[in-house]
C-alpha positions, -999 to +999 in steps of 0.1 A: +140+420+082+150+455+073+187+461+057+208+480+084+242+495+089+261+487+116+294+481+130+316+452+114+321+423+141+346+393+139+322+373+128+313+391+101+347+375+081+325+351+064+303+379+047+331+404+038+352+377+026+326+368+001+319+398-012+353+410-011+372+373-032+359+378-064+373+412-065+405+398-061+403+372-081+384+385-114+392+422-112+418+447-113+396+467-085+417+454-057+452+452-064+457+416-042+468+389-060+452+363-039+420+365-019+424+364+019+411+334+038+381+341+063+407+341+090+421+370+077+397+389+068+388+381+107+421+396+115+421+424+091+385+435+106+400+432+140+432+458+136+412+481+115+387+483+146+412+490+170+420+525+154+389+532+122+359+523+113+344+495+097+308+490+086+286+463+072+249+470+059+233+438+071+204+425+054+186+397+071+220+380+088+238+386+057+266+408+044+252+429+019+284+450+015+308+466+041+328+499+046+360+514+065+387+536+070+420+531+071+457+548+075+468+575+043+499+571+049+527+565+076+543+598+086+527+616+117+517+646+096+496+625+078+474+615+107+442+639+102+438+618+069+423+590+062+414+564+030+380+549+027+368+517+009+331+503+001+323+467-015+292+462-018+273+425-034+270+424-068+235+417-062+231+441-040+242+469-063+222+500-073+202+502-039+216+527-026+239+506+001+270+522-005+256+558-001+242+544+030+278+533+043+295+559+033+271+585+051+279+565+079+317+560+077+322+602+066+305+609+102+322+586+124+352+598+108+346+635+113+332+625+148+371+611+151+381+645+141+394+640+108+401+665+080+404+645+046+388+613+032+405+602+000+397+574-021+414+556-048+398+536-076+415+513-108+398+530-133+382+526-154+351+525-126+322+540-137+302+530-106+329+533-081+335+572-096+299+580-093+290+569-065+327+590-048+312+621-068+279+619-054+295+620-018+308+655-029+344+638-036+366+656-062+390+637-086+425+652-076+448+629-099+454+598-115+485+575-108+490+563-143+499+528-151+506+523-114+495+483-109+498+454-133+475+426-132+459+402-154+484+413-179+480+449-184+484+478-168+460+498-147+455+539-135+442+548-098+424+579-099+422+595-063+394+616-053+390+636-023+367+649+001+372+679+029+356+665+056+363+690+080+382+725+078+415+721+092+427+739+128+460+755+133+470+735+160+449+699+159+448+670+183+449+643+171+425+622+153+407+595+180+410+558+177+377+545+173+371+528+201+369+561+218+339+571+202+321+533+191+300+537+222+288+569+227+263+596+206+283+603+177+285+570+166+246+558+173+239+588+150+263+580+124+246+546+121+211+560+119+221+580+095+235+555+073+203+531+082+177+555+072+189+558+038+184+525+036+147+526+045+135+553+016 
């Protein structure tokens, strides 16, 4: 069966979780100190739906890595940015799956009408910071010494990407589930799908 991208179910936990506990518990590339349970992951996939996207690329049944969006920060004037994270299998890497997802994620979050994607990454990363500056993201800083983990200290670099030009006077961005079911979104996913299938 052909590898796919598509949107993140529920029951998807399972998958995500997998991928997504070793980072936590052998890196410094999520800053968690214990790995969530598949119940909440469940949850976690759950609330980021009801307002962002979230993506798996499914190969045969299985999680081969996953996608989303998420808040930037708090305050209202904030709202036309958003964050973006991609965790993909190790065994999966270096087939082009998280260009695939991220394709897909940058347009439904454009099609949500947001302005800015920024993403940040414990560095050092060398495959995390490629594959950001092959999107067209642009390193705008480094938060130096900002986490400690495993007994040392780490730097986030933050890169950025203009996703769209910014109006004088925007709406605001649209929760997700405003746009899962319609055009914009079947595109997205074909988008993300067909780089999948070079």
């Amino acid at each position: 069966m052909a590898r796919v991208v598509r949107l993140a179910t529920p029951e998807d936990a399972a998958g995500v979780q997998a991928i997504y506990a070793p980072f936590v518990a052998g890196t410094a590339v999520s800053f968690e100190a214990d790995p969530p349970t598949v119940a909440e992951m469940r949850d976690r996939i759950e609330r980021t739906l009801a307002g962002w996207p979230w993506l798996v690329c499914d190969d045969g049944g299985r999680v081969a890595g996953y996608a989303y969006g998420s808040r930037h920060r708090e305050r209202t004037a904030y709202q036309w940015s958003a964050d973006v994270s991609v965790y993909i299998a190790p065994e999966h890497h270096r087939m082009g799956i998280g260009h695939a997802l991220y394709t897909a994620l940058l347009a439904l979050l454009v099609a949500q009408g947001f302005c800015n994607a920024y993403g940040g990454i414990t560095l050092p990363n060398a495959g995390s910071v490629g594959l950001h500056e092959r999107m067209g993201f642009a390193r705008v800083g480094v938060y130096q010494q900002v986490g400690f983990k495993f007994g040392q200290w780490h730097d986030v670099g933050w890169w950025h990407l203009r996703l769209a030009t910014p109006a004088g006077d925007p709406a605001p961005p649209r929760p997700f589930p405003a746009i899962a079911g319609g055009g914009a979104c079947a595109t997205a996913l074909a988008k993300g799908t067909a780089l999948l299938q070079d």
